[in-house]
Structures are given as C-alpha cells and as structure tokens.
N, C-alpha and C positions, 0 to 999 in steps of 0.2 A: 486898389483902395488903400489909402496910407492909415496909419494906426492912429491916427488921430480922430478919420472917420468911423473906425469901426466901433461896432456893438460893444459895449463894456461884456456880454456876454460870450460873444466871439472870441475876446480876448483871454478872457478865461477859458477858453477851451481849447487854444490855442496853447499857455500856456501848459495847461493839463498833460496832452499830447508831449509837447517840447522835453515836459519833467519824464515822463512817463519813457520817451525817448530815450533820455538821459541815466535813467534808471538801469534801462536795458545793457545800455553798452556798459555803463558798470559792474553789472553783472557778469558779463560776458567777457569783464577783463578778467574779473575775479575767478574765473575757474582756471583752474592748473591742468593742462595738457598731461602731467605723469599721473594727475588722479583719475580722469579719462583714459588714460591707458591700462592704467591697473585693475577697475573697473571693466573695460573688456576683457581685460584677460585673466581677471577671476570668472564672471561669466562663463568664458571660452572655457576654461578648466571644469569649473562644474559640469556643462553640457558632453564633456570628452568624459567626466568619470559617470556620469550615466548613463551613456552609449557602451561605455565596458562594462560594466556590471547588467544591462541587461543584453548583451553579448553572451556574458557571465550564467546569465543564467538561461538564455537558450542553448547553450552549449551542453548544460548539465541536463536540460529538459530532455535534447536532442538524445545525449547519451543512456537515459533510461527508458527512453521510448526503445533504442535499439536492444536494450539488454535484454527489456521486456520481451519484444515483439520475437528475437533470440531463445528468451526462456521460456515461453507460455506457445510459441508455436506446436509444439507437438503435444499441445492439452490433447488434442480431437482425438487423434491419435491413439493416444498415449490412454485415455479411456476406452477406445477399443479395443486396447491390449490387456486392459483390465478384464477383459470378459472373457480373454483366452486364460488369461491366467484362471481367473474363479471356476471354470469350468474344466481345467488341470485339476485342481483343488479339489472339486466335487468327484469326480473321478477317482481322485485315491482317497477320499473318504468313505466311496459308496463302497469299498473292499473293505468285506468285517475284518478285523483282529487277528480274529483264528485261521483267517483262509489267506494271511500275510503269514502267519509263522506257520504256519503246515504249506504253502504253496514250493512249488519245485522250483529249480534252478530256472529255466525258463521265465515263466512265469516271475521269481524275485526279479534277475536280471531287466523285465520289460517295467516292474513297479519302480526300481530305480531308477532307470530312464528318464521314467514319468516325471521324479522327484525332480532329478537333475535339471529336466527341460524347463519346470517351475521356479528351480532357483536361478536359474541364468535369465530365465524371463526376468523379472523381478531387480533381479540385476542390473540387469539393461537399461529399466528402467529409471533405478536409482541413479543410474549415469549419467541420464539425462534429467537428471532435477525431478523427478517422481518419489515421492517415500512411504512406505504404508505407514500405519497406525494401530500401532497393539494398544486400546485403550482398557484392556479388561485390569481392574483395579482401583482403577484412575475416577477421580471426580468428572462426574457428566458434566460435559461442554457442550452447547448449542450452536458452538462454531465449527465444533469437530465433531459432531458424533450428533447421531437421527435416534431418538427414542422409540421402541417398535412394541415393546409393553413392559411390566414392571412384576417385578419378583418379590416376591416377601421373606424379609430378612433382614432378624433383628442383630445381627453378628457383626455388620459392616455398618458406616454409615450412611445415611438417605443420600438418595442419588448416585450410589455409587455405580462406576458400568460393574456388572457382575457376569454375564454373558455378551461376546461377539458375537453378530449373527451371520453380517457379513463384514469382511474386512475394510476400511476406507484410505484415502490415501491425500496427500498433498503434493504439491508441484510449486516450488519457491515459496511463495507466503497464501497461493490461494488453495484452497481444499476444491482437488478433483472428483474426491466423490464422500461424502460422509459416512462413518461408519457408523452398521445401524446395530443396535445394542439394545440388552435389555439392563434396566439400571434398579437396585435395590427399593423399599418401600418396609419401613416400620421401621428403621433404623435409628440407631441416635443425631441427632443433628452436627453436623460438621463445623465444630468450633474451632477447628485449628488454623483457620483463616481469620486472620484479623478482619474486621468490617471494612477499614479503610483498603485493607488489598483485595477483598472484595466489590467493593464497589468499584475500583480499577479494572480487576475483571470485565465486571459485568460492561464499563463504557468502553472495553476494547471493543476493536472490529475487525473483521479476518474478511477479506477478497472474496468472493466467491463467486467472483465474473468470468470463470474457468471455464 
C-alpha cells in the first residue's frame, strides 16, 4: 500500500513508532561504555565488601562459640566438684574448736590434710575458670547471691549479705551456683550508689545458662 493510500491515522502511527525508534537509538548512542563499567565495578566492590565482612563476622561468631563451648564445658562437672568440696568444708566444720587445739599429733596431722585436699580442690578449680564468692559484706545481688532469710540489723545497711550460708561460685561471666545468704533488715538505706548507676545495675544481666 503506497503512502498516499493509507489512513491519515496509519500514518500517524507509523510516524509515532519511527520517532520512538529514533529516540531509542539516541539513547543508546548516548551511554558511555566507561560509565557502564564503572557501575559494574562499583557494584562488584560493594558485593565483595559484604561477602567479607559477613565472613567477618562469622569468623568472630565461630570463634566464641569455640571459647565458649572450651570454657563452660566443665560447668557439669565442675558443680559436681562443688559438692565434694562443701562436704570437705562440713567435715572440718563439724570439729569444735576445742577438740582442734587439744587434738594429738595424729589427729592434727589427718585435719591438715583435710584443709590441704580443700584448697587444691578449689584450686583446680580456679584453673579452670571456676571462682567462688565471698559476698559477706557486700550489697545483695540477685545475680549472684540466693536470699534464704533476713537478719535484723540496724548497724549495716538494708540488704546487706551479713551471713554466708553456703558458698556460691562462677565460671567466666555465668554463676554456677548462687550463694545463699542471709541479708540485713532495718538498716539504713544504701545512699552511696548514685540512682543512675543503680538503675545500670539493676538492667544488667549475668548468664545463668550454666
């Protein structure tokens, strides 16, 4: 069909196309091949530095999984051995006073012992990341210390531990076993802690997945 036959509407659409064509390849002259490349290879760079960084950070993840898994293996353990030790402990408790300094050679000689076998336990323990907890003094924590009843005493401040009853201990940052205590009651209130590093206390959090 010659252009002289067609549709005045045809040819307008005809046209349309043609420009539209023509548009295109303009276009297409106009991009620059180095801004194309540089564009890939910013890309390509960004994609490479977030493949290393979370490389980065599985590396570090991997690494405290092992320290962990290294430090907290002998919790089970290591609480079993608590009960040898407490039970050393009770043992040279249940000897009065009097019947340690009047007792014969013998007899001192096997209390020694006893002591000895207690502090190398203990020892040992500390070796391997175990530490007890002398809290008697100390302001009650509910991170570290079990409340088992309460003392009246206007001498100390409120909540203070004033009696161990049993000893408790930690292993890295988690508490293997809480020491249970008894903690003052009628005291004066504990001003020496500013409010705001009390309130830091109180939203810390201690492990106790031991």
């Amino acid at each position: 069909m010659s252009d002289e036959n067609k549709k005045p509407e045809d040819q307008a659409t005809e046209q349309s196309a043609d420009a539209a064509a023509e548009q295109a390849e303009a276009a297409a002259a106009e991009i620059d091949p180095v801004e194309v490349l540089a564009t890939e290879n910013a890309d390509l760079k960004d994609r490479a530095l977030r493949a290393m960084a979370e490389m980065e950070n599985l590396r570090r993840r991997t690494e405290k999984e092992v320290k962990d898994a290294r430090q907290y293996a002998v919790s089970s353990f290591a609480r079993d051995m608590l009960t040898v030790s407490d039970n050393l402990r009770r043992a040279l408790d249940a000897l009065p006073e009097d019947d340690r300094k009047n007792a014969d050679a013998g007899i001192a000689s096997l209390i020694e012992g006893v002591e000895m076998i207690e502090r190398d336990l203990l020892n040992q323990l500390e070796k391997n990341g175990v530490k007890k907890l002398n809290p008697e003094g100390q302001k009650f924590d509910p991170n570290f210390h079990q409340a088992m009843f309460e003392v009246p005493n206007t001498e100390v401040p409120n909540n203070t531990v004033v009696q161990v009853v049993q000893a408790g201990y930690v292993i890295g940052e988690r508490v293997l076993r809480p020491a249970m205590v008894g903690v003052s009651k009628g005291g004066p209130k504990d001003v020496a802690q500013a409010p705001s590093d009390a309130a830091g206390e109180a939203g810390q959090t201690i492990d106790k997945s031991a």
